[in-house]
N, C-alpha and C positions, 0 to 999 in steps of 0.2 A: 413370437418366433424365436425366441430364446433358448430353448431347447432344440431347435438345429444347430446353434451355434456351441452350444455347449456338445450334442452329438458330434460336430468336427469334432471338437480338442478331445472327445475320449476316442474315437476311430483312428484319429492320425496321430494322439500322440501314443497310440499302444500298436500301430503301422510301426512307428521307427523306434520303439523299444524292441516289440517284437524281430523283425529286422535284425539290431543289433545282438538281440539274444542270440538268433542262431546262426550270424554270422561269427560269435564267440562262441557255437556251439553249447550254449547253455540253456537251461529251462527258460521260457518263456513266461510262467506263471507269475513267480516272484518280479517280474516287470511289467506287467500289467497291474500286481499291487503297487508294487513302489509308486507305477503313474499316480495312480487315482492318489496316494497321499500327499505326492507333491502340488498336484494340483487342484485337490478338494478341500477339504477343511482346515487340514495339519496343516496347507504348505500356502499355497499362492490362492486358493481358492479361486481359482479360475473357471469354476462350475456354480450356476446358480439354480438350476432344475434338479434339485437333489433326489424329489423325489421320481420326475421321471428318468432318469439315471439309475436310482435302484429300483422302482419297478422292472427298467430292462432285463436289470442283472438277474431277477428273480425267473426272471423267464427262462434263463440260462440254465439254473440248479435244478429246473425242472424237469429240462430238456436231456441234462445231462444224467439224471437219473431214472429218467424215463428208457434213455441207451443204456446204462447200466444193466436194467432191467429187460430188454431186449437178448443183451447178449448171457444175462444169469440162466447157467442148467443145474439145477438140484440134482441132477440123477449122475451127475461127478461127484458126488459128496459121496459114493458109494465104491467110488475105485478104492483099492486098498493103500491103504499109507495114506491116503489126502485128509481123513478128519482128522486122526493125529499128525498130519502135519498143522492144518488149521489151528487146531487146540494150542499145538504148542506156540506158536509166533502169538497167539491173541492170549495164553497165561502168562507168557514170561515179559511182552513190553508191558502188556496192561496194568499186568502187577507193580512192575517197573515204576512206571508214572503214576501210579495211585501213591505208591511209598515216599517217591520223590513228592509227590504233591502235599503228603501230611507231614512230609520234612521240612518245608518250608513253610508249614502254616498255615495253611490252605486249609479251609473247613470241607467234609465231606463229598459233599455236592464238587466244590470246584476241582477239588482232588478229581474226581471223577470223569468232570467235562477234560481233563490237562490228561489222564490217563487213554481218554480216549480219542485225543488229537495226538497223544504221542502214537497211539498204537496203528494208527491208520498210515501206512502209505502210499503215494502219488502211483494211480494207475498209468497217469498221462508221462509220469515222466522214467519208472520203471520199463512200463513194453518201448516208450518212445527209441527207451537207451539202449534195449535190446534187439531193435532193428536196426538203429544208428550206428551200432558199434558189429553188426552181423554177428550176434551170438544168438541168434533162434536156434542153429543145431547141435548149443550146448546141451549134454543130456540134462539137467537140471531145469531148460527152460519152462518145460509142462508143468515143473512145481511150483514155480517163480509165479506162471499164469493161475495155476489153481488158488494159488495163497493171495494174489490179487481179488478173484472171486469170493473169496471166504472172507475175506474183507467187508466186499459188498453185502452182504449176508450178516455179517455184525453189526459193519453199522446203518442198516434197516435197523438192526433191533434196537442199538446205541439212538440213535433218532428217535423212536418210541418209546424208549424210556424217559430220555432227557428232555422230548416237548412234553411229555405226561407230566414228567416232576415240574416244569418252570410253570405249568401253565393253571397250578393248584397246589393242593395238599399232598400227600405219599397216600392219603384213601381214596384220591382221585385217581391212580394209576391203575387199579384192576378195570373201573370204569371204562380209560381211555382207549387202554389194552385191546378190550372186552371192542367198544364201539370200533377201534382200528381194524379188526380183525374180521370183523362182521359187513365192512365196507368192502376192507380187501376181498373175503368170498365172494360177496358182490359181483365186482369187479370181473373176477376170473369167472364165474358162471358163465355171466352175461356178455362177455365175449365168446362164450366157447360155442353158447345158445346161437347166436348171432353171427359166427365167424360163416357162414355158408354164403349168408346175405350180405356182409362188408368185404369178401375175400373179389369175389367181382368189381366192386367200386374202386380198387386199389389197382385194379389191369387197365384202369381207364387212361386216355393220353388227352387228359383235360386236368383243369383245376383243380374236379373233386377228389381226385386221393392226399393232396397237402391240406383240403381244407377238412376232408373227415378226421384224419391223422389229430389236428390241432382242434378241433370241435372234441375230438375227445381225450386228448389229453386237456384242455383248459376246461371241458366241460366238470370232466372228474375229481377235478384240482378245486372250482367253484365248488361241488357238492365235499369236497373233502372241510376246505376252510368252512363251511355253513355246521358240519356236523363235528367241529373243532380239533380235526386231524391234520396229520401231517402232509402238504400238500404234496414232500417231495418222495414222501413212504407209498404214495398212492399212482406217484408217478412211475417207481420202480416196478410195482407189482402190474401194473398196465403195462410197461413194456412187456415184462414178461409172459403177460397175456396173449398178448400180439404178436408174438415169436412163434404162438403154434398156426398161427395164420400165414401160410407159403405165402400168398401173392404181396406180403406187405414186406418182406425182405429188399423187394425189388426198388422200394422206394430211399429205405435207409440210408443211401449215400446223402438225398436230401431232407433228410431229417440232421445228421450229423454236420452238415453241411450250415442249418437256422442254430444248431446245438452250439458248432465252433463263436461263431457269434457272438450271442446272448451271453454264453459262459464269458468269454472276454471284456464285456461289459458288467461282467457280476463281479470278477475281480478288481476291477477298476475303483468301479462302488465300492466296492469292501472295504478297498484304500482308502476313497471318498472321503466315505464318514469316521476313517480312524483318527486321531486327534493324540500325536504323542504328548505326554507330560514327559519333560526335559529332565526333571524334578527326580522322577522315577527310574528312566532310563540309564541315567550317569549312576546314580545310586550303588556302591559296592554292593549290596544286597540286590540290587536285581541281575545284576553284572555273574555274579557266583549264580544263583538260580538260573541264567538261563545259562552260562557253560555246565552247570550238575547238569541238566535238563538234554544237553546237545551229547554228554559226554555219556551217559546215561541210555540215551535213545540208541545213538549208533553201537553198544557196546550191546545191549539189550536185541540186537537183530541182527549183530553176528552168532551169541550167543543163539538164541533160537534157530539160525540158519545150522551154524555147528551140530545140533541136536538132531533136525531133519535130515541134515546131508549124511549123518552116521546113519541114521535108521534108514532113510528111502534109498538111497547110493551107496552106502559103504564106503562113503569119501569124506573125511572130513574136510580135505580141499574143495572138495565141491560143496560142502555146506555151507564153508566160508562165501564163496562166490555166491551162494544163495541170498547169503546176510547182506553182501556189498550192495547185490542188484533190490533187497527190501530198504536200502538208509533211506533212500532221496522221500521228503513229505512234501506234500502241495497242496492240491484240492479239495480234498475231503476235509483233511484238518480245520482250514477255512471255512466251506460249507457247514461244517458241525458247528463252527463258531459262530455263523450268521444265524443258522437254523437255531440253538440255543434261545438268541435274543439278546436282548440290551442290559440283561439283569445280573450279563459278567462284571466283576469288578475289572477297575482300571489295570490295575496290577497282573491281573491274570490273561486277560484282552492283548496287554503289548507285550507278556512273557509268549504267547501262542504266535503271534505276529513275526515277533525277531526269533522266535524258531523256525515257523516253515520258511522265512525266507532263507535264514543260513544253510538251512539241512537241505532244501532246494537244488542250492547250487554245490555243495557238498559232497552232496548225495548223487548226483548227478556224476560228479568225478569219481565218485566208489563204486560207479555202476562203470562206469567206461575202463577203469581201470582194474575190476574184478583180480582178473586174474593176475597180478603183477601186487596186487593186496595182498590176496589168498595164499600165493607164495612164501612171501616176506613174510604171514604170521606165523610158515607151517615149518619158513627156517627157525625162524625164532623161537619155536616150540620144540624142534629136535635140537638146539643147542642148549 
């Protein structure tokens, strides 16, 4: 029975971090990591069910990119101004953290994984901050949501690249590609084939629409890990499957509902199994790499916001405000770092860590504070 006792201290103690976040009105996520380090490996080790703690968490990432992939429309990739807005925010950070990461040493590969957790950011706490702070009727916000979406669309791809490279050779990557690709068809067919016969199962006021829901996302997740794909790539594109099924809308609220969850638990784990070296951390060279790295990221998505807000708005103020409302990272960042595997170096591991928790809570303030940023840089540019 150890792992109920271990289930209390992650439920109650991410209750009263969470709690105190948003009584400080701050992101949540970075204190649901912090828990799990304080009280996994790094810290008190107050958890002995390691693994079934991150099995939970895994359920989480699945879940949550399974909604991802619910709420993805490719047929907005075709308004005008959205792939050049897309393009520009994912060449100018990605490039960004690729440079920064061969600046610092970083062989290819991690350059890569560091470029592509800079470039990602927090869905959960960008839209969070633009209901919190009632700035949905900024005209900017539809860009702010599209650039979120185009996100998700990268890194599906950033995901299939990166478990393809860890998981063999660079000759193993057309293969993986090739097999991801051929599942995801799959996938989409065979609900579409099928959507006539499960759309009725889903109006039912019984058990079966949470238990078909989850027979098919863990079924598809089973045949993904068997044929060595991405569980959470297979997740996404199933949602999206399941989006042209009307009667499974109606359930959502309890899908999002097992999603909040599990994801709370994955961040927990995440923290769990991190294990600071004190050694590295105090280190004047890691100290500089992770301010280049902070100072770099937020600088790097004003810039790209600047570039959008001239071409889609005709405001540089408002492209500013676009950049503020892209700083805040979180989830993904993470997620790509779990999803990666164990074969990050140390170095690179706690430099991704003590950034999304900074830029977390950081970024959270430059989204609340947009317009009073955006200002102050537009005086500062006419003087």
């Amino acid at each position: 029975m150890t792992f109920l006792v271990d289930l209390a201290v992650v439920t109650v103690s991410c209750l009263a971090l969470g709690l105190a976040s948003k009584y400080l009105r701050q992101a949540a996520i970075p204190a649901y990591v912090i828990a799990g380090i304080i009280l996994g490996k790094g810290g008190f080790g107050l958890i002995t069910s390691y693994d079934f703690v991150e099995w939970l968490g895994k359920i989480g990432v699945i879940l949550l990119m399974f909604y991802i992939g619910h709420e993805f429309n490719l047929k907005g990739i075709r308004e005008p101004g959205r792939l050049f807005a897309g393009c520009t925010d994912f060449g100018v950070n990605f490039i960004a953290g690729l440079s920064l990461g061969l600046v610092i040493g970083l062989s290819l590969l991690e350059a890569f994984i560091l470029a592509s957790a800079v470039y990602i950011s927090s869905s959960a706490i960008v839209i969070s901050s633009l209901i919190e702070n009632k700035k949905l009727i900024y005209p900017e916000t539809e860009t702010v949501v599209w650039l979120m979406v185009f996100e998700d669309i990268i890194l599906a791809i950033l995901l299939v690249v990166l478990t393809s490279i860890m998981a063999g050779s660079l000759a193993m990557i057309p293969v993986s590609l090739a097999t991801t690709l051929l599942l995801i068809v799959f996938i989409l067919f065979l609900i579409r084939m099928l959507s006539n016969f499960i759309s009725p199962l889903f109006e039912r006021d019984d058990e079966i629409p949470i238990l078909l829901i989850f027979a098919l996302i863990f079924g598809f997740s089973a045949l993904a890990h068997l044929m060595s794909v991405s569980e959470v790539i297979v997740a996404f594109f199933l949602g999206s499957a399941l989006s042209g099924v009307k009667s499974f809308k109606m359930l959502l609220g309890a899908t999002i509902s097992f999603k909040n969850l599990f994801l709370t638990i994955f961040f927990f784990s995440f923290g769990m199994l991190f294990q600071f070296q004190f050694a590295t951390l105090f280190s004047a060279y890691f100290v500089l790499a992770l301010l280049a790295l902070i100072t770099l990221s937020i600088f790097g998505k004003f810039v790209s916001g600047a570039i959008i807000g001239k071409r889609l708005h005709r405001s540089l103020e408002t492209g500013l405000r676009v950049g503020a409302y892209m700083t805040p990272r979180g989830e993904f960042s993470i997620v790509l770092l779990a999803v990666v595997g164990p074969g990050i170096p140390e170095l690179l591991f706690s430099l991704v860590v003590a950034y999304v928790i900074i830029l977390s809570i950081i970024g959270s303030g430059f989204a609340k504070y947009s317009d009073r940023i955006a200002k102050a840089i537009i005086g500062g540019i006419n003087k």
